[in-house]
KEDO-558172 format. One record per residue: x, y, z of N, C-alpha, C, O in turn; residue in three letters; residue number from 1. Coordinates in nm, 3 decimals, padded with zeros to 5 digits. Layout:
N
+---------+---------+---------+---------+---------+---------+---------+---------+---------+---------+---------+---------+-------+--------+
|     n.u |     n.v |     n.w |    ca.u |    ca.v |    ca.w |     c.u |     c.v |     c.w |     o.u |     o.v |     o.w | kolke | koltor |
+---------+---------+---------+---------+---------+---------+---------+---------+---------+---------+---------+---------+-------+--------+
|       X |       Y |       Z |       X |       Y |       Z |       X |       Y |       Z |       X |       Y |       Z |   ALA |    NUM |
...
+---------+---------+---------+---------+---------+---------+---------+---------+---------+---------+---------+---------+-------+--------+
end
This chain:
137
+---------+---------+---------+---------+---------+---------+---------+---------+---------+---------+---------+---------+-------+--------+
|     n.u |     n.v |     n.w |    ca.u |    ca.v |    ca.w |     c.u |     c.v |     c.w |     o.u |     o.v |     o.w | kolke | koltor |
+---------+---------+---------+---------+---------+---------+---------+---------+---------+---------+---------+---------+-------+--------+
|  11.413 |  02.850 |  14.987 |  11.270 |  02.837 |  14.969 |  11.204 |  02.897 |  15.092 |  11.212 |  02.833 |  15.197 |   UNK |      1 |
|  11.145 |  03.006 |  15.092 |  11.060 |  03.064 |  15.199 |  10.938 |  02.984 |  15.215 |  10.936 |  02.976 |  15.338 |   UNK |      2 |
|  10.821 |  02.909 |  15.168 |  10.750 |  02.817 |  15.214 |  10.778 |  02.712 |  15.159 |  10.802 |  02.683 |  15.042 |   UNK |      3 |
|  10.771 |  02.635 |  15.284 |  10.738 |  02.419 |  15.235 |  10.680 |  02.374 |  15.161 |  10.560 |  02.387 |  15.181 |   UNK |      4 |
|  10.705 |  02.322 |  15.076 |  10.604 |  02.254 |  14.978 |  10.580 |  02.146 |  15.042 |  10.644 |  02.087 |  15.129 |   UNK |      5 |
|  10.459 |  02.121 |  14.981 |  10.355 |  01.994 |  15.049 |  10.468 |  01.847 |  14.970 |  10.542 |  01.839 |  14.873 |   UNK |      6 |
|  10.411 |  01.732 |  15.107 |  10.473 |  01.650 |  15.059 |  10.407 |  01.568 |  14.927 |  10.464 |  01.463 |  14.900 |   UNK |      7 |
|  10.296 |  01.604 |  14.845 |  10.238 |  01.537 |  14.758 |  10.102 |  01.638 |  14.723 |  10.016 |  01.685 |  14.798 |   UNK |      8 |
|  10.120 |  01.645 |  14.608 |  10.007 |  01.741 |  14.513 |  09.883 |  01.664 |  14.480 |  09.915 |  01.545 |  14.473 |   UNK |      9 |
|  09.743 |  01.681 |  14.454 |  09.693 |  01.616 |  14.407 |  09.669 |  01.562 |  14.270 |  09.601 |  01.460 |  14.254 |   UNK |     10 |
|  09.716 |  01.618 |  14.186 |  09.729 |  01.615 |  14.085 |  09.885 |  01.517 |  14.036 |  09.996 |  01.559 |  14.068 |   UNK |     11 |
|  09.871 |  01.412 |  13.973 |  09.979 |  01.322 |  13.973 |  09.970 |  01.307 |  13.815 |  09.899 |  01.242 |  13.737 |   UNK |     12 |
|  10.098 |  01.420 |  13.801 |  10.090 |  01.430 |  13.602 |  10.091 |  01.306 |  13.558 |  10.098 |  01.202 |  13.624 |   UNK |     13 |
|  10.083 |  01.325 |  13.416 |  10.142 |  01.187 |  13.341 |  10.319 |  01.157 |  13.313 |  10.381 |  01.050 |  13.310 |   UNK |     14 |
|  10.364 |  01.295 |  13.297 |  10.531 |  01.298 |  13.336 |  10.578 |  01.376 |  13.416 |  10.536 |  01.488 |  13.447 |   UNK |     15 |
|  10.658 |  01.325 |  13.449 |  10.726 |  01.473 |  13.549 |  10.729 |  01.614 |  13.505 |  10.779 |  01.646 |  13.397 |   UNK |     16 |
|  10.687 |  01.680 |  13.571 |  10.643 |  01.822 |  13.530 |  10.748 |  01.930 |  13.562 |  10.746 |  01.961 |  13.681 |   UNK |     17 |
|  10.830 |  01.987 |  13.495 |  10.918 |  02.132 |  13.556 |  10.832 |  02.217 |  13.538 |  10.760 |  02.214 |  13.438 |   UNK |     18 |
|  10.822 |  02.311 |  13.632 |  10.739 |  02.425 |  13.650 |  10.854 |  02.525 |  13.663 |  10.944 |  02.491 |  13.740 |   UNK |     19 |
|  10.871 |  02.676 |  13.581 |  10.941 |  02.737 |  13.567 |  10.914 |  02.867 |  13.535 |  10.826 |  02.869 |  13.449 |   UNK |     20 |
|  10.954 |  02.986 |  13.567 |  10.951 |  03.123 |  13.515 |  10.913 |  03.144 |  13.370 |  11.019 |  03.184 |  13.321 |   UNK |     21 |
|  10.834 |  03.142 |  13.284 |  10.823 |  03.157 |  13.168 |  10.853 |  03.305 |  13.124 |  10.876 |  03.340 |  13.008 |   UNK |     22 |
|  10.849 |  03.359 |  13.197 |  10.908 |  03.493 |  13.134 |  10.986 |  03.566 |  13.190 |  10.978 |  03.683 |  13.228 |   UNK |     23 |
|  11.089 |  03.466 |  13.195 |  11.230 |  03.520 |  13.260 |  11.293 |  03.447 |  13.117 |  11.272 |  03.338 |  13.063 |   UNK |     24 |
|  11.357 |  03.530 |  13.094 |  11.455 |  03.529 |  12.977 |  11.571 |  03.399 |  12.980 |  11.571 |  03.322 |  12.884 |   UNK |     25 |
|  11.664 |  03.380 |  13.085 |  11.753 |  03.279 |  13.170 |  11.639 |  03.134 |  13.180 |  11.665 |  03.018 |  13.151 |   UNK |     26 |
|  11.548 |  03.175 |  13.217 |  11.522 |  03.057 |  13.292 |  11.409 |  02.974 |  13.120 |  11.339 |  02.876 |  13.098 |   UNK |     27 |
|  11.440 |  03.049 |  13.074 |  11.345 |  02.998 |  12.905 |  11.473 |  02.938 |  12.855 |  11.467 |  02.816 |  12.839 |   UNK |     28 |
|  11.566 |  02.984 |  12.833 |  11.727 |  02.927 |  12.778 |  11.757 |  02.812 |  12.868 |  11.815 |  02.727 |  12.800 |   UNK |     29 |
|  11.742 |  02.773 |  12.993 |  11.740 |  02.684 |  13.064 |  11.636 |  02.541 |  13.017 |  11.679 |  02.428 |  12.996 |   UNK |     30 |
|  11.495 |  02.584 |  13.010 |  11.439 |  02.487 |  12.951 |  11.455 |  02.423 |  12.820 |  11.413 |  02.312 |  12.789 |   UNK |     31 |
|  11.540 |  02.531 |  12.723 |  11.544 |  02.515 |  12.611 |  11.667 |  02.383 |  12.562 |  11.679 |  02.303 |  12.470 |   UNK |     32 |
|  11.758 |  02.431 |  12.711 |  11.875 |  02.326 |  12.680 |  11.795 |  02.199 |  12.759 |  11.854 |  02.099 |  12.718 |   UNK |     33 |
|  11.711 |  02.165 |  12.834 |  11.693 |  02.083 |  12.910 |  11.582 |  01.980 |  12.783 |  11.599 |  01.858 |  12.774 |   UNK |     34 |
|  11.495 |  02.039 |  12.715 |  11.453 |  02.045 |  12.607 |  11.509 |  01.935 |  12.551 |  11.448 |  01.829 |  12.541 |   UNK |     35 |
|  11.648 |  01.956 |  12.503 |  11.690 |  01.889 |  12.390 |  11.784 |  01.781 |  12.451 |  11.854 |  01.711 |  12.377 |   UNK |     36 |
|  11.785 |  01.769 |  12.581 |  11.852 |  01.652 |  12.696 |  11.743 |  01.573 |  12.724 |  11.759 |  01.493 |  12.817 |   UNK |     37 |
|  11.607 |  01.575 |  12.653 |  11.477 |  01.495 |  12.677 |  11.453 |  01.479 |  12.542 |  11.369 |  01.554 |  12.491 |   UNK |     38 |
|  11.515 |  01.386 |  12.464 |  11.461 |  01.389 |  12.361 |  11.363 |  01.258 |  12.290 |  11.346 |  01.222 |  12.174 |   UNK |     39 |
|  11.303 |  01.202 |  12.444 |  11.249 |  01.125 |  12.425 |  11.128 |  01.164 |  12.488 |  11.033 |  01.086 |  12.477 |   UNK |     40 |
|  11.112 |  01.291 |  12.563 |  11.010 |  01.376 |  12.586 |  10.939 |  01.306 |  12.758 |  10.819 |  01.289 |  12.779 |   UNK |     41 |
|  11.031 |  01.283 |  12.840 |  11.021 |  01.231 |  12.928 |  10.917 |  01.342 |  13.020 |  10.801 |  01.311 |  13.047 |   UNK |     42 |
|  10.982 |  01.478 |  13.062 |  10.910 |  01.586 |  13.097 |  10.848 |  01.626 |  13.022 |  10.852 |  01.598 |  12.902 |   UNK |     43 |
|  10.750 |  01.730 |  13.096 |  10.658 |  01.819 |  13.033 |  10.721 |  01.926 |  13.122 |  10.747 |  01.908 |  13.241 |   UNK |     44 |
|  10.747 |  02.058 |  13.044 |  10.794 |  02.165 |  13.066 |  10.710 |  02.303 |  13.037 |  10.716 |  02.380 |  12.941 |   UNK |     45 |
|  10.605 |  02.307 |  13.188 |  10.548 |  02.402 |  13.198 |  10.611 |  02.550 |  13.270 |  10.682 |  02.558 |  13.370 |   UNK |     46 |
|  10.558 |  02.667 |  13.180 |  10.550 |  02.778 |  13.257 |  10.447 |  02.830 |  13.377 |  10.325 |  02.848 |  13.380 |   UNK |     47 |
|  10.566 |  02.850 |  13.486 |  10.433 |  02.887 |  13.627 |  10.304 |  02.994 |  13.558 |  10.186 |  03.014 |  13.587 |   UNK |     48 |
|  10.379 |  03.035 |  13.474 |  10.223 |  03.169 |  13.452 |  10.093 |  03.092 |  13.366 |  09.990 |  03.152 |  13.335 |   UNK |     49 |
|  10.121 |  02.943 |  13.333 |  10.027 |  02.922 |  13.239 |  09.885 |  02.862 |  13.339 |  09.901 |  02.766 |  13.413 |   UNK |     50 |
|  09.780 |  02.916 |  13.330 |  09.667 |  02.881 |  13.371 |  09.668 |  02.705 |  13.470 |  09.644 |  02.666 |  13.584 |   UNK |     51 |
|  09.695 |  02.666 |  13.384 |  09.752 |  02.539 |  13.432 |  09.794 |  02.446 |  13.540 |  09.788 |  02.328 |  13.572 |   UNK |     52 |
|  09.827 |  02.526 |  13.566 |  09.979 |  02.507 |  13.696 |  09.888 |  02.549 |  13.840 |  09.884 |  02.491 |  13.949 |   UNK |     53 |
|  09.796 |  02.718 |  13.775 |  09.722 |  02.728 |  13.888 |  09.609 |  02.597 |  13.941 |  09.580 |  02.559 |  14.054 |   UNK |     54 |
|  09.569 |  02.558 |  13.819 |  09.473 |  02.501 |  13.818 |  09.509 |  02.318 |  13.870 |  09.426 |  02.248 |  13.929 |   UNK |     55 |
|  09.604 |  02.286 |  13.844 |  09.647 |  02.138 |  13.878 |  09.740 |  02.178 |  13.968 |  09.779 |  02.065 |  13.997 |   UNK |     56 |
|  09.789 |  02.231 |  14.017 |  09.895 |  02.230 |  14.180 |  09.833 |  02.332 |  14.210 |  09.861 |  02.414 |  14.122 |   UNK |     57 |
|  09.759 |  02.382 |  14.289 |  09.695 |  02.473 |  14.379 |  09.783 |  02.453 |  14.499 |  09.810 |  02.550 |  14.569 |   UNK |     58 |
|  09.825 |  02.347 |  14.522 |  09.899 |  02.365 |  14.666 |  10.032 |  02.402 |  14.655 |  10.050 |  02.450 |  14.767 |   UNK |     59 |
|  10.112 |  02.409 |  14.612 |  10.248 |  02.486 |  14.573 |  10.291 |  02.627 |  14.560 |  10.332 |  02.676 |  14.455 |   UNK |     60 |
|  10.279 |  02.690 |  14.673 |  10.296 |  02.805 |  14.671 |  10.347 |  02.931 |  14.554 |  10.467 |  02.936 |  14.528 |   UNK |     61 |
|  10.276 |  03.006 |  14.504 |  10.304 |  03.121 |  14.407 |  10.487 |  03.137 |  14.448 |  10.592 |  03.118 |  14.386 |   UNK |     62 |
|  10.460 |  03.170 |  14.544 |  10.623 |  03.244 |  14.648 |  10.724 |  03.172 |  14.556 |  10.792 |  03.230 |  14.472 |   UNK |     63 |
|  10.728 |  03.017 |  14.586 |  10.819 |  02.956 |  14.565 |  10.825 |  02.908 |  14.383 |  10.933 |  02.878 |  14.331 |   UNK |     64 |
|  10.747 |  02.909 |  14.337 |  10.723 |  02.847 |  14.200 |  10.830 |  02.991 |  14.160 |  10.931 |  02.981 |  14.089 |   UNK |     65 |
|  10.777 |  03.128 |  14.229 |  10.915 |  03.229 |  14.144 |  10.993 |  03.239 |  14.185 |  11.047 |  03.339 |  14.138 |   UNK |     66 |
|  11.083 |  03.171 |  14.298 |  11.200 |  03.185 |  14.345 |  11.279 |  03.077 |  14.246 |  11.386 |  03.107 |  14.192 |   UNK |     67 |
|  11.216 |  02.950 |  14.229 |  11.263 |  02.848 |  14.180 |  11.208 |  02.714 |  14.098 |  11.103 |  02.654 |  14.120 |   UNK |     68 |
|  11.281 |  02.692 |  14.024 |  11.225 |  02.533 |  13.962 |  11.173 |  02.477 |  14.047 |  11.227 |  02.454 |  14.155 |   UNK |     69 |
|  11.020 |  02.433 |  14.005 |  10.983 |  02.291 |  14.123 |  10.963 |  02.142 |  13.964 |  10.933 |  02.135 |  13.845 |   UNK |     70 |
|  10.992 |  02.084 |  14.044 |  10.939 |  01.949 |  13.963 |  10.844 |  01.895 |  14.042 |  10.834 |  01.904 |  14.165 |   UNK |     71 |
|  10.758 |  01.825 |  13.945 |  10.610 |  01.756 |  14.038 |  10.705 |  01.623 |  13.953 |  10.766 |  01.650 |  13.849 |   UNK |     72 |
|  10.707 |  01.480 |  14.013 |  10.727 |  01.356 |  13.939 |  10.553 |  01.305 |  13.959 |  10.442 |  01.333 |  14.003 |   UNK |     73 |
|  10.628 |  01.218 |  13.896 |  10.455 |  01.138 |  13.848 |  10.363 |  01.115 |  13.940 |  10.246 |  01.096 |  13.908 |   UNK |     74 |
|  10.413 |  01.112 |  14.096 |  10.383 |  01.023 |  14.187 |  10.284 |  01.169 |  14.299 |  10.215 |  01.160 |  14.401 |   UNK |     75 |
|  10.317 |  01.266 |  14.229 |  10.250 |  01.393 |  14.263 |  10.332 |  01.494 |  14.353 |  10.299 |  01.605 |  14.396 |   UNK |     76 |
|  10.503 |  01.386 |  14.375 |  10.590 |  01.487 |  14.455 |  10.657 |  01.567 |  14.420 |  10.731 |  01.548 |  14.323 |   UNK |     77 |
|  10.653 |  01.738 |  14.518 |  10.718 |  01.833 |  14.418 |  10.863 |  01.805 |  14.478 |  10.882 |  01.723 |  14.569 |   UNK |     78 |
|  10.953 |  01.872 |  14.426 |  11.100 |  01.917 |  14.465 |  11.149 |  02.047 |  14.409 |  11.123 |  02.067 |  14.291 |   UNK |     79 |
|  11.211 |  02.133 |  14.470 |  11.202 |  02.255 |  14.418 |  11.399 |  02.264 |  14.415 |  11.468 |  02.184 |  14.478 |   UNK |     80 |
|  11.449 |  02.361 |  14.341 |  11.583 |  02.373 |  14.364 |  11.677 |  02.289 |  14.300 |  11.650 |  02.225 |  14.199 |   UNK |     81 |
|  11.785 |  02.288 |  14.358 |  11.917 |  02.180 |  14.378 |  11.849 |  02.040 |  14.402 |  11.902 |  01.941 |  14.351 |   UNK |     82 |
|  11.746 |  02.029 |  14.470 |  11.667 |  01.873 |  14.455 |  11.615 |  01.871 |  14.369 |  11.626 |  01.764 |  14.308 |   UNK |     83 |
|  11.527 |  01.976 |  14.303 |  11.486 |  01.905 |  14.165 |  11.602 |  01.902 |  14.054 |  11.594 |  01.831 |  13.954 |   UNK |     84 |
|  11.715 |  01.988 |  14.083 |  11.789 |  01.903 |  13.948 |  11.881 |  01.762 |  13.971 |  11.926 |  01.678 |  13.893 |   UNK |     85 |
|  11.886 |  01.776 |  14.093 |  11.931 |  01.613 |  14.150 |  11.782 |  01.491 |  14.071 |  11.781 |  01.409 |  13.980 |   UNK |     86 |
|  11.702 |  01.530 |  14.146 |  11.548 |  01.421 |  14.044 |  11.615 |  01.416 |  13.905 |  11.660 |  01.312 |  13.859 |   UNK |     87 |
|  11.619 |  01.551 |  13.834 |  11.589 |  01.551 |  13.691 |  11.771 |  01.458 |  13.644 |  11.777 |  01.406 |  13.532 |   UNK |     88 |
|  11.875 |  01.451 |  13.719 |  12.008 |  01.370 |  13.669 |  11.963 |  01.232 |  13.709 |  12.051 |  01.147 |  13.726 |   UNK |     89 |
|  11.835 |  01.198 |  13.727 |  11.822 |  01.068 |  13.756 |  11.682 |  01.016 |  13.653 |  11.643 |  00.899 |  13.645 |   UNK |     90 |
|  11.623 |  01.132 |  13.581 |  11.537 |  01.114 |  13.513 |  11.589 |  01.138 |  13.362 |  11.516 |  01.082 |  13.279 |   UNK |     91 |
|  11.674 |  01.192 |  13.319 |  11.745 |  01.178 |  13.202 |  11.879 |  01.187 |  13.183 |  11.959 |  01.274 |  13.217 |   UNK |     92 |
|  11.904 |  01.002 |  13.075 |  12.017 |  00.942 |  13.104 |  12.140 |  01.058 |  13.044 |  12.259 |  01.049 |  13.074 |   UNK |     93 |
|  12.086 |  01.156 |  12.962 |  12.175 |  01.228 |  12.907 |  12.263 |  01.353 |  13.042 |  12.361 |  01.426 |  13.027 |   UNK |     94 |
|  12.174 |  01.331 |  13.166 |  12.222 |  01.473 |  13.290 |  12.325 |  01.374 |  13.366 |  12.401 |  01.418 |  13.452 |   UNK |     95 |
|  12.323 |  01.198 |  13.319 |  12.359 |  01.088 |  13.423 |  12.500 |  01.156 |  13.491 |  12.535 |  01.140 |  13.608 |   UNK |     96 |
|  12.565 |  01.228 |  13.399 |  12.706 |  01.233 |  13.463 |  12.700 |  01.383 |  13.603 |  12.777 |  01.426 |  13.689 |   UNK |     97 |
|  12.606 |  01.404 |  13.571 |  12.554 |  01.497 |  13.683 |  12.570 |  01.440 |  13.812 |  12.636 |  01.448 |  13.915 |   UNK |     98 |
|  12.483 |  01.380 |  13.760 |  12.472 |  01.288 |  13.906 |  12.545 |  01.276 |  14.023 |  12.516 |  01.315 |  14.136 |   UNK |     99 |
|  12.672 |  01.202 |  13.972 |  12.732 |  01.190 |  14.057 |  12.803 |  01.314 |  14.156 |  12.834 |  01.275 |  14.268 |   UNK |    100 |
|  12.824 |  01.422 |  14.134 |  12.826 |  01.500 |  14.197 |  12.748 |  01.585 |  14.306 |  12.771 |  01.644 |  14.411 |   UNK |    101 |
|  12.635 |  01.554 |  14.213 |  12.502 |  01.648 |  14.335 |  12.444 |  01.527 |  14.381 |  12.322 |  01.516 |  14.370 |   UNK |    102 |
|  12.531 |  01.405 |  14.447 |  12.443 |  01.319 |  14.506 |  12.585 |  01.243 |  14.620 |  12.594 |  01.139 |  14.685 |   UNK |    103 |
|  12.665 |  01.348 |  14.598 |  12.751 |  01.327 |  14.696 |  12.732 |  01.328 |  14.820 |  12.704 |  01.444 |  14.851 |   UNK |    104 |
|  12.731 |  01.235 |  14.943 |  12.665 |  01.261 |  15.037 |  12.749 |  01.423 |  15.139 |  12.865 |  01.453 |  15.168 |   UNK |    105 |
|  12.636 |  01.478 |  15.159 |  12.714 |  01.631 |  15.278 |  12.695 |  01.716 |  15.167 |  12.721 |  01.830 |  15.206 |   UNK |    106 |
|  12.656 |  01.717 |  15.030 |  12.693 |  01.808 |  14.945 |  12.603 |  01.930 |  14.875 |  12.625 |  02.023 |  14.797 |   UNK |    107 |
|  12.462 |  01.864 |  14.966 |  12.354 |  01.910 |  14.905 |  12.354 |  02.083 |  14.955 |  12.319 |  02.172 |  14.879 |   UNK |    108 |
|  12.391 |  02.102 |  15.065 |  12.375 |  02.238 |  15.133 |  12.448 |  02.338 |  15.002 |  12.397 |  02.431 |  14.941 |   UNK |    109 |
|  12.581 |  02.276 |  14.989 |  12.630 |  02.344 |  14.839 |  12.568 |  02.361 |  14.763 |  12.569 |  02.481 |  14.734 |   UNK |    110 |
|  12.491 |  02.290 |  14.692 |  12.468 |  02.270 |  14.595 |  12.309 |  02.341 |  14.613 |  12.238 |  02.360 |  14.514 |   UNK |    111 |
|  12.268 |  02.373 |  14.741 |  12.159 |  02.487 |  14.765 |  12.184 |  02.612 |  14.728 |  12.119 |  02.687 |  14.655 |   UNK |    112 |
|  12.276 |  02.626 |  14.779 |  12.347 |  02.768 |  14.810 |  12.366 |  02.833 |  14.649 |  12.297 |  02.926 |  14.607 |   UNK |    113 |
|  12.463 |  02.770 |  14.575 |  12.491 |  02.736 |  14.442 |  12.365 |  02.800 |  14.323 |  12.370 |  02.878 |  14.228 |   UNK |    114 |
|  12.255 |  02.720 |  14.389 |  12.147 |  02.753 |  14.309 |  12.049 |  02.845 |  14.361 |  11.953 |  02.868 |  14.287 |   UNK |    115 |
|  12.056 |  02.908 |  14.487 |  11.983 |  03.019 |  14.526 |  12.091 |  03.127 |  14.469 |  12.050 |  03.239 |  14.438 |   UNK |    116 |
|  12.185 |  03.103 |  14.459 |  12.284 |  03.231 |  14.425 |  12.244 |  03.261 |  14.258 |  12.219 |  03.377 |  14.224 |   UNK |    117 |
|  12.241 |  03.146 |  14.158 |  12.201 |  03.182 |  14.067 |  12.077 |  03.211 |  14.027 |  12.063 |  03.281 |  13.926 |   UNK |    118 |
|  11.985 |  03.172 |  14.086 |  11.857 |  03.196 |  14.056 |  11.842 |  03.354 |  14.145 |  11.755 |  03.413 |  14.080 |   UNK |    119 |
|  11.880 |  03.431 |  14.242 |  11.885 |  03.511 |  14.275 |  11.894 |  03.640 |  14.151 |  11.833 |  03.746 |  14.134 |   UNK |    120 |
|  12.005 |  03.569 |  14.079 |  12.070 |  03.643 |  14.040 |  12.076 |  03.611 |  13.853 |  12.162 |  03.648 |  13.773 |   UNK |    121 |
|  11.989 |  03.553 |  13.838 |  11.946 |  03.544 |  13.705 |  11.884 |  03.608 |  13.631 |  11.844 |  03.541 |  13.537 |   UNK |    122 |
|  11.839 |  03.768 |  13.626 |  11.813 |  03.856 |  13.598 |  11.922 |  03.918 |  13.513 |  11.899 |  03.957 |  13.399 |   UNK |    123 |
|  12.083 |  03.931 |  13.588 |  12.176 |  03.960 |  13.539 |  12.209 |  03.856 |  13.458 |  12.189 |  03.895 |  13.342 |   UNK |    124 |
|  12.244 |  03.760 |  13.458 |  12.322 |  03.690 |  13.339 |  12.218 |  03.697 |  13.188 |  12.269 |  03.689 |  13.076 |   UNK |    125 |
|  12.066 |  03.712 |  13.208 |  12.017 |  03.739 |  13.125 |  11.964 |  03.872 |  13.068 |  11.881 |  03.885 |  12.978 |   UNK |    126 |
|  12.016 |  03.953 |  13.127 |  11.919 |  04.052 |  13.039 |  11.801 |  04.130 |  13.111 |  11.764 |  04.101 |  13.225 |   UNK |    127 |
|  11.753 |  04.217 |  13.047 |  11.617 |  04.249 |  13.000 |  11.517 |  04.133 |  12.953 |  11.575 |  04.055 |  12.877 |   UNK |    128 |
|  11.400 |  04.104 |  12.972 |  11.335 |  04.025 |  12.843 |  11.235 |  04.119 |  12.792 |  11.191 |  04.216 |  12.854 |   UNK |    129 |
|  11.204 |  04.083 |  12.675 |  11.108 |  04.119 |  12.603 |  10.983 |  04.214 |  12.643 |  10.948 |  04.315 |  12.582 |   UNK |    130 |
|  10.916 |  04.150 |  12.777 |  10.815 |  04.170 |  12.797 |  10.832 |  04.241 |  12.954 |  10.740 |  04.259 |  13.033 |   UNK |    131 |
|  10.994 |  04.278 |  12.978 |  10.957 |  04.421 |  13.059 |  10.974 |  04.343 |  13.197 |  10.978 |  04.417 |  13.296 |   UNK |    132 |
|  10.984 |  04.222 |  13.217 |  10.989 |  04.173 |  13.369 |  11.109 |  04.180 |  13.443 |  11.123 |  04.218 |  13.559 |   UNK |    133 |
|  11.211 |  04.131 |  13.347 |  11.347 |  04.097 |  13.404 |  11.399 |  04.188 |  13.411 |  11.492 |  04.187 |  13.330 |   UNK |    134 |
|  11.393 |  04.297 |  13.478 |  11.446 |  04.386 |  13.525 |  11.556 |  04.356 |  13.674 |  11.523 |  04.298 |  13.778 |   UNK |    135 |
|  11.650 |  04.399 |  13.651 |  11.749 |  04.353 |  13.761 |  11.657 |  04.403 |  13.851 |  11.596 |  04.500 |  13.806 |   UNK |    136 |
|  11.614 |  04.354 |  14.012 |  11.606 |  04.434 |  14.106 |  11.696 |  04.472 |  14.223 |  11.660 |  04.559 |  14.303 |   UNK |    137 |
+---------+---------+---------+---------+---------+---------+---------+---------+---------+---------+---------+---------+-------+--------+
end
């Protein structure tokens, strides 16, 4: 993450919010499985490009919303990365077995690394998309 996210947004959704690449091809297949691991509709699963996002987290840097997943929880705190999918194995019982792994203590630096490597590099496992963005760079 090249800038800090603030420790608290003003805006304090009604559910925990993933904020995500909407037009990255990978990272839409990502929500899609996460989607159906909420099927009690716990999150709300917004795209960073939707008006929205500008408009209720103003403080969350552009930079970082496209490097990576942030989650806002209810309470208005973001987490971006390997921490927000640590949040989200504790917010749906279906990720529970997650858990225990990315909450190993010492383990998190991995489990950074892990997910800057794929999100780096999520261009390749997906493709082209549609609309001309995902272009490997």
């Amino acid at each position: 993450m090249s800038v800090p996210l603030p420790a608290t947004t003003a805006t304090h959704p009604a559910r925990d919010t993933v904020l995500y690449d909407g037009t990255c091809r990978f990272c839409r297949g990502q929500m899609a499985i996460l989607r159906r691991l909420d099927p009690t509709g716990r999150l709300a699963l917004v795209s960073l490009h939707d008006p929205a996002v500008a408009r209720d987290f103003p403080e969350l840097p552009r930079d970082v919303l496209l490097e990576e997943m942030v989650v806002v929880d209810r309470g208005g705190r973001p987490r971006a990365g390997a921490i927000a999918w640590r949040h989200l194995t504790r917010r749906l019982p279906l990720l529970w077995p997650l858990a225990v792994p990315l909450h190993v203590p010492g383990s998190l630096p991995l489990w950074d690394w892990l997910y800057r490597l794929i999100a780096r590099n999520r261009y390749r496992f997906a493709g082209s998309c549609d609309e001309g963005t995902c272009r490997i760079k």
